[in-house]
C-alpha positions as CSV (number, residue, x, y, z in Angstrom):
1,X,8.6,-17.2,-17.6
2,X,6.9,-20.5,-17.2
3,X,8.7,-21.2,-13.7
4,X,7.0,-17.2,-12.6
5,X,3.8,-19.1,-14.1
6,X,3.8,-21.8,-11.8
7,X,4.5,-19.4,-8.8
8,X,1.3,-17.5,-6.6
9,X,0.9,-14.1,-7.7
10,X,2.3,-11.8,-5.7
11,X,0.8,-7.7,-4.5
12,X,3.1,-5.5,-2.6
13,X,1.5,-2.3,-1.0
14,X,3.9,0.3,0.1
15,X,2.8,3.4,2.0
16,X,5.1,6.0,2.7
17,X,3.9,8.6,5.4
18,X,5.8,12.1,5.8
19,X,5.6,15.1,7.4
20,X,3.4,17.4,5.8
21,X,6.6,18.9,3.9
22,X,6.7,15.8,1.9
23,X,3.7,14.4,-0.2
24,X,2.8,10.8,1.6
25,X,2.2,8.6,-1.4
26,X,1.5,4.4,-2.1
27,X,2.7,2.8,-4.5
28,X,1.2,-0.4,-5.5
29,X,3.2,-3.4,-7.4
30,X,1.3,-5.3,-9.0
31,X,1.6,-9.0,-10.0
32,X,2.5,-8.4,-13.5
33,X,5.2,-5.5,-12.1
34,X,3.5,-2.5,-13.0
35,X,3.1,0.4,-10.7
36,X,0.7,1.9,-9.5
37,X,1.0,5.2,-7.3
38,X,-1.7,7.5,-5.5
39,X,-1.1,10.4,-3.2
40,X,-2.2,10.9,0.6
41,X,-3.6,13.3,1.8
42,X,-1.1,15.9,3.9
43,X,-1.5,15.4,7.6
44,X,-1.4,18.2,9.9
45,X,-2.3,19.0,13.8
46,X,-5.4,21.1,11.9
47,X,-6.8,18.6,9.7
48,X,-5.4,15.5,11.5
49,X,-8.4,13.1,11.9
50,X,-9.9,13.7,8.0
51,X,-7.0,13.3,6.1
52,X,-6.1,10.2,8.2
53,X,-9.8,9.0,7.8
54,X,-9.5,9.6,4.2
55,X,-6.2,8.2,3.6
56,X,-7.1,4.9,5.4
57,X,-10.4,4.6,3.5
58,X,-7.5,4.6,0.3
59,X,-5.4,2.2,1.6
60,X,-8.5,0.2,2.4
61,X,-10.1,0.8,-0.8
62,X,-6.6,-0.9,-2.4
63,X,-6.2,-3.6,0.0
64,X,-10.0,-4.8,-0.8
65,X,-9.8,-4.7,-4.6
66,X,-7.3,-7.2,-4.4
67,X,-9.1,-9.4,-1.7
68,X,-11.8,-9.1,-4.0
69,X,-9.9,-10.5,-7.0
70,X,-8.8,-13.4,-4.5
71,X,-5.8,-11.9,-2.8
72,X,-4.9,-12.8,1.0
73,X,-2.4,-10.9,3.2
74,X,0.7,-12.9,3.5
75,X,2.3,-9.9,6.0
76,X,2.6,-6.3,6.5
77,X,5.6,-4.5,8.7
78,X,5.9,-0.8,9.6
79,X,9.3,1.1,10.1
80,X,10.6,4.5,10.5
81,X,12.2,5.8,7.8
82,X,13.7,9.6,9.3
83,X,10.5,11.4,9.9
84,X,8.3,8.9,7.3
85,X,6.3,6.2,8.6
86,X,6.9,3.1,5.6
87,X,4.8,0.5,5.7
88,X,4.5,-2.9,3.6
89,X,1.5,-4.9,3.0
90,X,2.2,-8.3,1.3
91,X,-0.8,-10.3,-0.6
92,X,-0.5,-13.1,-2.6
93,X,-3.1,-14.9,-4.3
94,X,-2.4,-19.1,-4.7
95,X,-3.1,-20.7,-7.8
């Protein structure tokens, strides 16, 4: 434990966006490995622009809380996964 002590503290954000026959979900590792997970909204051709307003303004919301608390983004990607969109938002916060 006291070499993980010594090390920066480490966020990893992942989004997973499907079709609207799969709930879209993030899940959210936090430094002391928990998980945290919150759904998306669906996206369809309907409703397209609000739920991807609101689901941005949740990713958002997330990435702030931990600038707030003194995180910075180390690096993001974005992949296809089959249909799903996956991305990966690294922070880390240096001690």
């Amino acid at each position: 434990m006291n070499a993980q002590e010594n090390e920066p503290q480490t966020v990893i954000i992942n989004v997973y966006e499907f079709p609207t026959m799969f709930q879209s979900r993030v899940f959210v590792t936090q430094p002391d490995g928990n998980l945290k997970t919150f759904d998306l909204k669906k996206i369809d051709y309907k409703s397209m622009e609000d739920a991807i307003q609101n689901n941005n303004a949740l990713i958002q919301t997330e990435i702030n809380l931990w600038k707030k608390s003194g995180f910075e983004i180390d690096g993001f990607s974005n992949s296809a996964m089959g249909n799903a969109r996956v991305t990966t938002i690294i922070l880390s916060q240096k001690e």
